[in-house]
SEDRENLO-901509 format. One record per residue (C-alpha): residue number from 1; residue in one letter; x, y, z; chain. Coordinates in steps of 0.5 Angstrom, whole numbers, plus 500, padded with zeros to 3 digits. Layout:
<atoms>
    n  res    x    y    z  chain
  NUM    A    X    Y    Z      A
...
</atoms>
This chain:
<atoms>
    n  res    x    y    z  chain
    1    X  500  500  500      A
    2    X  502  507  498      A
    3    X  502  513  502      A
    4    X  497  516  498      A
    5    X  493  509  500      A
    6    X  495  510  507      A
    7    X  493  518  508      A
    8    X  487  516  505      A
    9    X  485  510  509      A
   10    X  486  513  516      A
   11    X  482  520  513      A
   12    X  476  514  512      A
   13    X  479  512  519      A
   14    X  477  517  523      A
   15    X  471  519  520      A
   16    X  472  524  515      A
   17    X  466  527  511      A
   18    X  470  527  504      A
   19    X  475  525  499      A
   20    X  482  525  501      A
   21    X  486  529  495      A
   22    X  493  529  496      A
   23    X  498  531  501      A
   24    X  503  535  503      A
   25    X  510  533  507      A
   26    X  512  537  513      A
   27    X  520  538  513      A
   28    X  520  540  521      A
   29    X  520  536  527      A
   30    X  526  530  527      A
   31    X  521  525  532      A
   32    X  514  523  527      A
   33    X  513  524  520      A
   34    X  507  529  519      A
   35    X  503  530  513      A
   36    X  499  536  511      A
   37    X  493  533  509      A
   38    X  487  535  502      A
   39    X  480  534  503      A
   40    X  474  535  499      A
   41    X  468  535  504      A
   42    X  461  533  501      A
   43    X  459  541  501      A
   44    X  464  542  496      A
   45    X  469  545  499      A
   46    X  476  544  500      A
   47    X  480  543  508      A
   48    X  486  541  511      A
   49    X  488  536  516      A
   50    X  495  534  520      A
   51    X  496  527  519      A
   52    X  502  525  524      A
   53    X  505  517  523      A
   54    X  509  516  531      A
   55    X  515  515  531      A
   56    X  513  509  536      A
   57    X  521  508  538      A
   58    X  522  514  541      A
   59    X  514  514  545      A
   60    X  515  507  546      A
   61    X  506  507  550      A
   62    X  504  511  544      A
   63    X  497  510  547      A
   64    X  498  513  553      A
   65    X  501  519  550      A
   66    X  495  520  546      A
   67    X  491  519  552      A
   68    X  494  524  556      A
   69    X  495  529  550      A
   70    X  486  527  549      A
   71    X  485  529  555      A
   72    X  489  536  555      A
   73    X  486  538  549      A
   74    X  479  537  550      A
   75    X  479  540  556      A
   76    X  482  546  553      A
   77    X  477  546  548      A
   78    X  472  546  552      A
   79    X  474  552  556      A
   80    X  475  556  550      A
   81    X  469  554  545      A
   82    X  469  557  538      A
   83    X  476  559  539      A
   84    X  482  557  536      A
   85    X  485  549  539      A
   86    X  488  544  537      A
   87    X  484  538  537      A
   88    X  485  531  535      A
   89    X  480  526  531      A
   90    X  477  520  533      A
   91    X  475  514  530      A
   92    X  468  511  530      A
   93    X  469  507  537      A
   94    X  473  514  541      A
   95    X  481  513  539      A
   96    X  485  518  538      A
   97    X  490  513  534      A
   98    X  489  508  528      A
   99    X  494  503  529      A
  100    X  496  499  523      A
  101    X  503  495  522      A
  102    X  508  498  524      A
  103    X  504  505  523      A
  104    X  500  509  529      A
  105    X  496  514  525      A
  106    X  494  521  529      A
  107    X  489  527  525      A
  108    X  488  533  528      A
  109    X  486  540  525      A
  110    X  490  545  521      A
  111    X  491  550  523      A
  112    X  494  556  519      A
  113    X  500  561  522      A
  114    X  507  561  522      A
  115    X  512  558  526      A
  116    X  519  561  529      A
  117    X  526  558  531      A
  118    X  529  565  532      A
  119    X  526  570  535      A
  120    X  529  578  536      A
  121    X  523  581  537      A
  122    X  521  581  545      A
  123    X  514  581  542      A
  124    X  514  574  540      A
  125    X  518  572  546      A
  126    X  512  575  550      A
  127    X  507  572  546      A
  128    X  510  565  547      A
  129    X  510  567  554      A
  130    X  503  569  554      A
  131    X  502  562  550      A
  132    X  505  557  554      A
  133    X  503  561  561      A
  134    X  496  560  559      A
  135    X  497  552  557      A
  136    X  499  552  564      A
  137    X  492  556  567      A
  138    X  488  553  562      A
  139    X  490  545  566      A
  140    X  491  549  573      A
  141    X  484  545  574      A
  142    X  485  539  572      A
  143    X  489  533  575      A
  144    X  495  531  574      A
  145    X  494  525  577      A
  146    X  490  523  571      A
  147    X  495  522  566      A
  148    X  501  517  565      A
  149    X  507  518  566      A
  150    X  510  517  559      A
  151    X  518  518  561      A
  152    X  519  517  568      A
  153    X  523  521  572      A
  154    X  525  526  565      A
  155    X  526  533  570      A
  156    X  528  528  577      A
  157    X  535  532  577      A
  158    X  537  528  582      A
  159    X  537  522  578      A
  160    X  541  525  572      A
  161    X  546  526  577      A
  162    X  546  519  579      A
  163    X  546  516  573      A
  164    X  552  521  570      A
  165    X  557  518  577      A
  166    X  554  510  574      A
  167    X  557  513  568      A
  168    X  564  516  569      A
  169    X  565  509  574      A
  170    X  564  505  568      A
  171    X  567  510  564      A
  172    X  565  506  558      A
  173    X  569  509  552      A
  174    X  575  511  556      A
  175    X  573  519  556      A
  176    X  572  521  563      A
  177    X  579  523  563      A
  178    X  578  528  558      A
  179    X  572  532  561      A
  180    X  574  532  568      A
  181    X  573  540  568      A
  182    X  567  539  565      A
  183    X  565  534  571      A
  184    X  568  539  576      A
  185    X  563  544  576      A
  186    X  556  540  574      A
  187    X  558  536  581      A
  188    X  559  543  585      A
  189    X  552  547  584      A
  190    X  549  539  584      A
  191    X  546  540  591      A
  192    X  543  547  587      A
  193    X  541  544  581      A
  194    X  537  539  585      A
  195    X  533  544  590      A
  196    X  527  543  585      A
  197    X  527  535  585      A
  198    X  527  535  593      A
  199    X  522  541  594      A
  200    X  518  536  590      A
  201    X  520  530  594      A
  202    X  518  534  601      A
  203    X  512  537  599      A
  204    X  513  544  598      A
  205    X  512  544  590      A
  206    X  505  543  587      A
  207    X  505  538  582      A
  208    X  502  541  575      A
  209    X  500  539  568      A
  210    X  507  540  564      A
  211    X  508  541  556      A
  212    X  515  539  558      A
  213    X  518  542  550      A
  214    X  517  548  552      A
  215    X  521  551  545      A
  216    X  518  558  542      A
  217    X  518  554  536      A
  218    X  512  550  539      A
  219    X  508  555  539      A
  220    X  504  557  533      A
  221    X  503  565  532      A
  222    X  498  568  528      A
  223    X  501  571  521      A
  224    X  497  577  521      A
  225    X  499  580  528      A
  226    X  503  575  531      A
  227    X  499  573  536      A
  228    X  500  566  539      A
  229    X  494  561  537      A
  230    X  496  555  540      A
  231    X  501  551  544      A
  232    X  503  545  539      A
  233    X  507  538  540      A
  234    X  505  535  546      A
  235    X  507  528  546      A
  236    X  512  530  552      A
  237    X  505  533  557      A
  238    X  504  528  563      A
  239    X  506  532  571      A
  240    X  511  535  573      A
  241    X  513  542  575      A
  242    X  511  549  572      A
  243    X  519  551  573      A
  244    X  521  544  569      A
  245    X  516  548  562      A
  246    X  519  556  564      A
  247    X  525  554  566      A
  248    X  527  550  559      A
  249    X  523  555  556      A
  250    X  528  561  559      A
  251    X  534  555  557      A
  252    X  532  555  550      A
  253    X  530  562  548      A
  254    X  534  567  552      A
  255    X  540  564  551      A
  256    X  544  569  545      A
  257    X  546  563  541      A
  258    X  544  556  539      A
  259    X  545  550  545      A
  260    X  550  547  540      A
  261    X  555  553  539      A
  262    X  562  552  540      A
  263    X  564  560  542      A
  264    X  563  559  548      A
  265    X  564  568  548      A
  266    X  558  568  545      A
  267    X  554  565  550      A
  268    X  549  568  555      A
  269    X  543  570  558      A
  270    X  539  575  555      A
  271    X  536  580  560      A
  272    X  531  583  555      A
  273    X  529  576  553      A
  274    X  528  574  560      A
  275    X  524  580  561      A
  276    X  519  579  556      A
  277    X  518  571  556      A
  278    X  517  573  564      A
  279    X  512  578  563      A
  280    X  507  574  559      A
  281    X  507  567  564      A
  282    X  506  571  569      A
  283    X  501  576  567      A
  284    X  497  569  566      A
  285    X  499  565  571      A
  286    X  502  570  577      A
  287    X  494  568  580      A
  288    X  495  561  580      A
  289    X  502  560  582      A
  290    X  505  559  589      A
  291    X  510  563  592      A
  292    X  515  557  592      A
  293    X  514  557  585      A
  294    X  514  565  584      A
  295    X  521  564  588      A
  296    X  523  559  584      A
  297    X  522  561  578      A
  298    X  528  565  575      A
  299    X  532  558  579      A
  300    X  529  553  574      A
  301    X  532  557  569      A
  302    X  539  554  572      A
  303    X  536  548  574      A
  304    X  534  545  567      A
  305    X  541  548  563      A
  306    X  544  544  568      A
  307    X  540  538  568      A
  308    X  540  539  560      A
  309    X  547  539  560      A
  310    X  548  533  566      A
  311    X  544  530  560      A
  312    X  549  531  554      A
  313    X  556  530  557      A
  314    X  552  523  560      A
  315    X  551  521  553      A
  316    X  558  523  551      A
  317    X  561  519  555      A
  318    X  558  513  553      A
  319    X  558  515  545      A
  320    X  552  519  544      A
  321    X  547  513  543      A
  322    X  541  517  546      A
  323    X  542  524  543      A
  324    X  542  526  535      A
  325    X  549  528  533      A
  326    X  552  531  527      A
  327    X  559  530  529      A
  328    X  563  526  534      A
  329    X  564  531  539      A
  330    X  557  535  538      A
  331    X  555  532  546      A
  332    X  561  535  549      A
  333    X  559  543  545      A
  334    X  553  542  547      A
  335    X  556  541  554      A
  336    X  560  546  555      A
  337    X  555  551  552      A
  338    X  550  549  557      A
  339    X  555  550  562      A
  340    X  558  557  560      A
  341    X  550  559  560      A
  342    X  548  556  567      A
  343    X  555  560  569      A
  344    X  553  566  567      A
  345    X  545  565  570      A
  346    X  549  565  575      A
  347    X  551  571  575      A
  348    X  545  574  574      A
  349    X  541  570  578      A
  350    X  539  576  583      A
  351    X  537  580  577      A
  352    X  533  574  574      A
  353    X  529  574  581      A
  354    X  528  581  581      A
  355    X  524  581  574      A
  356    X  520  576  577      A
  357    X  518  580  584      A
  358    X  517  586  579      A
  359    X  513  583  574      A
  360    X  509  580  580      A
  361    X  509  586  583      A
  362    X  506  590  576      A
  363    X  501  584  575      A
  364    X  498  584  582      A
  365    X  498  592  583      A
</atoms>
């Protein structure tokens, strides 16, 4: 069967009223393959429809992903009706998935607009802000018990140190030698980069619904103005801490350059950005959010780099299975700009704190 055949079948599959026309082959995102379906509806008219095939590799309970990601979403149309929301097809008997061979078939709506990778425009970053904060209010109601934990332990800080020490012991590729610098400093702000995974433990940080993806690019933004429509790519939501979302948030857009970048000159947080971003979650968020996760906002920001960079030289010396790399050395850059960006966090860690007691303070005033 071809995947015109293909495309076709999972159109009828999820009770679409029309002819499946053609499709279109979406070139981003690494993970699943995504199609940008036509069809003629029986009206006449012509509508397009996302079809995704998961990569069932890296999800390993694809049913359970879709799951939580059902449950998210129409409880978020539901609060929202006749406006803009990602939403999933189902087959005559309530599946959001159509399993077929090896294939695990996904339909939602289409939703036209415009994505961004890069951003210079505080704007946009603040718009983000305003979309991943309003996710996180939309689901403040809703429990997060509900949901499977599709990768455990993903942000247990604790645990990445664990693994990372039971890697250097095997030192299975012989390279522990040439990152000692490297492991210096990730094993001296441990008990720092830890703070959240033990206020969880004890009690004192509510668990949330957390998107856990937190890039810009997982926003779609309106052509016409830029403002954000919808948070997208949700595979990776299940519970977790809003510091895990805000924080990566932070890690990836404020940073001056690319989380890969081999100048380590050139790597910093940019203050503008933090600023922004922060200004628009928290206009959505500063009602519902404890004073231990206001506290720890700006925090989370250094906690998920140097997780993310636990995660990277982990990899590395066990020779990069996990991670996609272009180039033998590629984990041990992205490690190293991630500590150069939690270093310079740490220089600015009180500024950071007071923009989220500002920005606090103007919402609430």
């Amino acid at each position: 069967m071809n995947i015109h055949e293909k495309l076709a079948k999972v159109c009828e599959g999820f009770c679409i009223d029309g002819t499946y026309i053609g499709y279109e082959l979406i070139q981003v995102g690494n993970v699943n393959k995504t199609y940008r379906v036509k069809v003629c509806l029986t009206n006449g008219n012509e509508k397009y429809f996302l079809v995704q095939n998961l990569n069932t590799y890296v999800f390993k309970n694809p049913v359970q992903v879709m799951e939580n990601i059902d449950k998210v979403t129409e409880h978020i149309r539901a609060k929202h009706p006749g406006e803009i929301a990602l939403h999933f097809h189902h087959t005559a008997d309530r599946k959001t998935y159509i399993e077929s061979g090896k294939d695990f078939w996904r339909m939602s709506n289409y939703i036209p607009s415009t994505t961004y990778n890069v951003v210079g425009d505080l704007d946009i970053v603040r718009n983000a802000g305003r979309a991943f904060g309003r996710f996180q209010m939309d689901l403040a109601d809703f429990d997060s018990k509900l949901l499977y934990e599709t990768i455990p332990n993903f942000h247990d800080t604790v645990k990445r140190f664990a693994h990372l020490a039971e890697t250097v012991q095997a030192d299975p590729c012989g390279m522990v030698s040439q990152v000692q610098e490297e492991l210096d400093y990730l094993f001296s702000v441990k008990d720092r980069a830890c703070v959240l995974t033990a206020l969880l433990q004890e009690g004192k940080l509510p668990l949330r619904v957390t998107h856990n993806d937190t890039k810009i690019n997982n926003v779609l933004f309106s052509a016409e103005n830029d403002a954000a429509l919808a948070v997208i790519d949700l595979d990776t939501v299940m519970p977790g801490l809003v510091g895990h979302d805000f924080g990566d948030a932070i890690r990836f857009a404020a940073n001056y350059t690319e989380e890969d970048c081999p100048d380590l000159e050139a790597v910093g947080v940019n203050m503008d950005v933090f600023r922004a971003f922060t200004e628009g979650f928290l206009e959505q968020t500063a009602a519902t959010l404890t004073q231990t996760e206001l506290d720890t906002l700006a925090l989370s920001a250094f906690v998920l780099t140097v997780e993310l960079a636990v995660r990277f030289l982990d990899d590395y010396i066990q020779g990069s299975p996990y991670f996609k790399i272009n180039y033998p050395e590629h984990n041990l850059v992205r490690t190293r700009c991630q500590i150069a960006l939690a270093k310079d966090m740490e220089k600015n860690m009180a500024k950071m704190e007071q923009i989220v007691r500002d920005c606090v303070a103007s919402i609430r005033k």
